[in-house]
PLY file of the C-alpha trace (Angstrom):
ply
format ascii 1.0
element vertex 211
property float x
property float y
property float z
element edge 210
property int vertex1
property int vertex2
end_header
-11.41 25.39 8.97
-13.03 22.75 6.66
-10.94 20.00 6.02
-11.80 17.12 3.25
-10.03 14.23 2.61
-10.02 11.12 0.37
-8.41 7.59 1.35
-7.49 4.83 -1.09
-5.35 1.81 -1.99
-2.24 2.28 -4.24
0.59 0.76 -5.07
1.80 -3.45 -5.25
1.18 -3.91 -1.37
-2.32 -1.47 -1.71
-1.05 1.05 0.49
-3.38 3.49 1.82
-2.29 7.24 0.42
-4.39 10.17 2.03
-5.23 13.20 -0.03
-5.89 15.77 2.74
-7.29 19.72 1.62
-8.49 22.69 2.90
-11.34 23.44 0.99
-11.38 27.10 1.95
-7.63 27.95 0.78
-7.59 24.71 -1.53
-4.27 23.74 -0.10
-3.27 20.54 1.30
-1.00 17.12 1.57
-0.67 14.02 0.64
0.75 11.41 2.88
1.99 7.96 1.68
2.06 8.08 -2.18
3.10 4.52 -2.11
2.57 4.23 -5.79
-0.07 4.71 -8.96
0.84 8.10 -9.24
-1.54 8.50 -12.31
-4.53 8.13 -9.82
-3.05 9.97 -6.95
-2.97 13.43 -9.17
-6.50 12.30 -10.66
-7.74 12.90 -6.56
-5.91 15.49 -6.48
-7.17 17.25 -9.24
-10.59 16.44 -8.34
-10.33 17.76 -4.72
-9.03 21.09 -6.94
-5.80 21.46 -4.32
-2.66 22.65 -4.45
0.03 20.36 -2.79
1.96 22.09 -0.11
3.53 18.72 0.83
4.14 15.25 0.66
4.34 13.18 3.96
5.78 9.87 4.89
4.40 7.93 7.76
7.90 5.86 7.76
9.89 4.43 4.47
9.33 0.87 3.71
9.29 0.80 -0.13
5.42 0.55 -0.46
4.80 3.74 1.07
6.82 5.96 -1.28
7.18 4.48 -4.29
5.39 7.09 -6.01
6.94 9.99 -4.17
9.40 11.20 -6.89
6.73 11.09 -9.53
4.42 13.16 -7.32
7.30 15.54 -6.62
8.01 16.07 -10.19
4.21 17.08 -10.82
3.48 19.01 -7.68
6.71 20.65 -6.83
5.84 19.75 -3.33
9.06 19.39 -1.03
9.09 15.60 0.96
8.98 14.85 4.19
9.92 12.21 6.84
11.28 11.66 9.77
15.28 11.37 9.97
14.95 8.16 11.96
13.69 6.32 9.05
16.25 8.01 6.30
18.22 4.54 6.67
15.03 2.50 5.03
14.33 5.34 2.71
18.05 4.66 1.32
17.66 1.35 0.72
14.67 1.31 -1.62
16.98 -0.54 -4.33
17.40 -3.31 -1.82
13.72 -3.34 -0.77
12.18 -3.66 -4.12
14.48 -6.30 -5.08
13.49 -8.02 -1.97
10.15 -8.15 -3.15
11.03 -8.57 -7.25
9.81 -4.81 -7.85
11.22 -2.38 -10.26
13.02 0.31 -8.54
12.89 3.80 -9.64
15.51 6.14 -7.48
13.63 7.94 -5.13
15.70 11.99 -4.09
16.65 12.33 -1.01
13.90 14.09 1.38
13.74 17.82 1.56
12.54 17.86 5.31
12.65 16.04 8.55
9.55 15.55 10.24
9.34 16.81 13.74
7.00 16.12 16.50
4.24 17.76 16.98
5.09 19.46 13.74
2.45 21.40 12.58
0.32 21.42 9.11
-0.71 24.75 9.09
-2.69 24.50 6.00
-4.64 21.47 7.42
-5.06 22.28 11.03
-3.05 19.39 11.91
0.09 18.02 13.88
3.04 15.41 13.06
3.47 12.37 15.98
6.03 10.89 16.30
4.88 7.29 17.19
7.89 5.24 16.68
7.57 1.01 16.90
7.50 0.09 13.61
10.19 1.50 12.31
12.06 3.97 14.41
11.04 7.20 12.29
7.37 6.40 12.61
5.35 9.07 12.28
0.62 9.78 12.85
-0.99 12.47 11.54
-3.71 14.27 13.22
-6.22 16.59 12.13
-8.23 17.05 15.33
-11.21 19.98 13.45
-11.49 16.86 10.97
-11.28 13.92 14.33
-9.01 12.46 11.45
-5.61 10.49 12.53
-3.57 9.01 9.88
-1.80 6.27 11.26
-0.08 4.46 8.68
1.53 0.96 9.84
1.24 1.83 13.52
-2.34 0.83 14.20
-4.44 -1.55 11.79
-8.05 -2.69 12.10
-7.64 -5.48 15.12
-4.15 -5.31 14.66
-0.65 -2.95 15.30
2.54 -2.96 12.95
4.90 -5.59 12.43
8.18 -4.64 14.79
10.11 -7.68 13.29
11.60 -5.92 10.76
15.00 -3.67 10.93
14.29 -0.85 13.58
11.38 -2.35 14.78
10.39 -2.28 18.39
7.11 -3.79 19.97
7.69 -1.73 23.79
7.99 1.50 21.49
4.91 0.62 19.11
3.26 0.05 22.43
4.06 2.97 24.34
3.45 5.16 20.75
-0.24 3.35 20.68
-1.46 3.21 24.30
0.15 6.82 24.97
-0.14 8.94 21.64
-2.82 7.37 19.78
-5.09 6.15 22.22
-5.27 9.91 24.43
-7.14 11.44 20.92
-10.68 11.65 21.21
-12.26 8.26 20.91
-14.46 9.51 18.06
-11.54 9.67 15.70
-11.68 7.70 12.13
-8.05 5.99 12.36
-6.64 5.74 8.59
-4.45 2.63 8.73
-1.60 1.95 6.30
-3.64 -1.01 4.76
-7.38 -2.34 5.02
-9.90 -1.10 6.63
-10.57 2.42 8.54
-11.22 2.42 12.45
-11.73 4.23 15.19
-9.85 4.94 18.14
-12.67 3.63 20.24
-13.05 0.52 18.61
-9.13 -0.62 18.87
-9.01 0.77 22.49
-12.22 -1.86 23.13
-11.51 -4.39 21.17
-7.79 -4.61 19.94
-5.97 -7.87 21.34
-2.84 -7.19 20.49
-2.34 -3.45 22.38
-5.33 -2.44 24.85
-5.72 0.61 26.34
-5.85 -0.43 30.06
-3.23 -3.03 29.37
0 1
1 2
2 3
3 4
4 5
5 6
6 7
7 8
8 9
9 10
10 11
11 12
12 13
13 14
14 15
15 16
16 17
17 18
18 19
19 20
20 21
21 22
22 23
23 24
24 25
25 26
26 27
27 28
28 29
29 30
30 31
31 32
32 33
33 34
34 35
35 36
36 37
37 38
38 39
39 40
40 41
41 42
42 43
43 44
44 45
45 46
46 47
47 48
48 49
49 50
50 51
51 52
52 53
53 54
54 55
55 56
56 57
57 58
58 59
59 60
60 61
61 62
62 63
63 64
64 65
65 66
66 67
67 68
68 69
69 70
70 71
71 72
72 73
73 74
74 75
75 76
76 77
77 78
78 79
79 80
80 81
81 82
82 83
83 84
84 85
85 86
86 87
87 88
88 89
89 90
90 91
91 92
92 93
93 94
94 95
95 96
96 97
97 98
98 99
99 100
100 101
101 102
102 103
103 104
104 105
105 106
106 107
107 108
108 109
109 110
110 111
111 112
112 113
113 114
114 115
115 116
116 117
117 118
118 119
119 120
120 121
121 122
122 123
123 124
124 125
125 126
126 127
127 128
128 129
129 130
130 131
131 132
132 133
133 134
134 135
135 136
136 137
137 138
138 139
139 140
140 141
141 142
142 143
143 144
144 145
145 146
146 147
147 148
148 149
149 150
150 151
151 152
152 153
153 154
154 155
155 156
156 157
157 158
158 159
159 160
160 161
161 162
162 163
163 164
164 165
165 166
166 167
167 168
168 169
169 170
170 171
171 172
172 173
173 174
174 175
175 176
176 177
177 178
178 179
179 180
180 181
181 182
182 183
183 184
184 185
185 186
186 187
187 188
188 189
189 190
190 191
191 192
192 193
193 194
194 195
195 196
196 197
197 198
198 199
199 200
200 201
201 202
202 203
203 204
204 205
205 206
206 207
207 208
208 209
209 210
């Protein structure tokens, strides 16, 4: 299976949204449409897939933002993980946190399982819970592709200070789920910089593998 894929900052916080195709059946997902919906359908188009789905790696605000608007144009049905339904219901109270406009976001269509699959992407859900309680990694193991969202950053790990969050679960979700893929895998964060699961298991301070 050939699986391409195109990473890139959207949104007021520059989220990272993940356009993620099969180029032989030209369908595919995209995960995190955390705003700029305009250039979201532009990658889309230019990848030439159909949408099957749209993801969530968890639901603070500035990871679905755009989600409704990329509904409306792909049809695709949403998913996340139930956990997290009780941040995805306050986006009014979110954006205003952070002087945003709010949109209203529908309800998701799916919950997100784990070790889900995404048939059309040889891939699988994870549940790696920590930073919020629904968190959720996305591997595509024929592509050594995980998309982590705010579990793992360059150097760093997610935030657990916010409501739901949990530093022993981020840990265990990290040193247990994330850091057993093969070493060789480009690591997608939710913002910055990609990785590798090699390089955080050698040289992130915050969560080490042997730790």
């Amino acid at each position: 299976m050939n699986i391409n894929y195109k990473a890139f900052p959207v949104g007021p916080l520059q989220c990272n949204c993940t356009v993620v195709g099969n180029t032989e059946t030209g369908k595919g997902y995209i995960i995190d449409p955390g705003g700029d919906p305009e250039m979201i359908m532009q990658t889309v188009n230019e990848m030439n897939l159909s949408i099957e789905a749209i993801y969530h790696t968890h639901a603070h605000f500035d990871h679905f933002l755009a989600s409704a608007e990329i509904k409306e144009k792909t049809g695709a049905p949403i998913f996340l993980n139930e956990a997290d339904r009780f941040l995805w219901d306050s986006l009014e109270m979110q954006c205003n946190y952070f002087n945003i406009d709010f949109k209203p976001t529908p309800p998701p269509d799916f919950n997100i399982e784990d070790q889900q699959d995404l048939e059309h992407c040889s891939g699988v859900c994870l549940l790696t819970p920590g930073h919020t309680p629904g968190s959720v990694s996305f591997h595509f193991d024929s592509a050594k592709l995980l998309v982590a969202g705010d579990t793992l950053f360059q150097g760093s790990v997610g935030r657990t200070d916010l409501p739901g969050g949990d530093f022993k679960m981020l840990k265990d979700s990290i040193q247990n789920k994330i850091y057993s893929l093969d070493e060789a895998t480009n690591v997608i964060t939710g913002h910055g910089p990609e990785t590798t699961i090699r390089r955080e298991m050698e040289s992130n301070l915050f969560i080490r593998h042997d730790s």
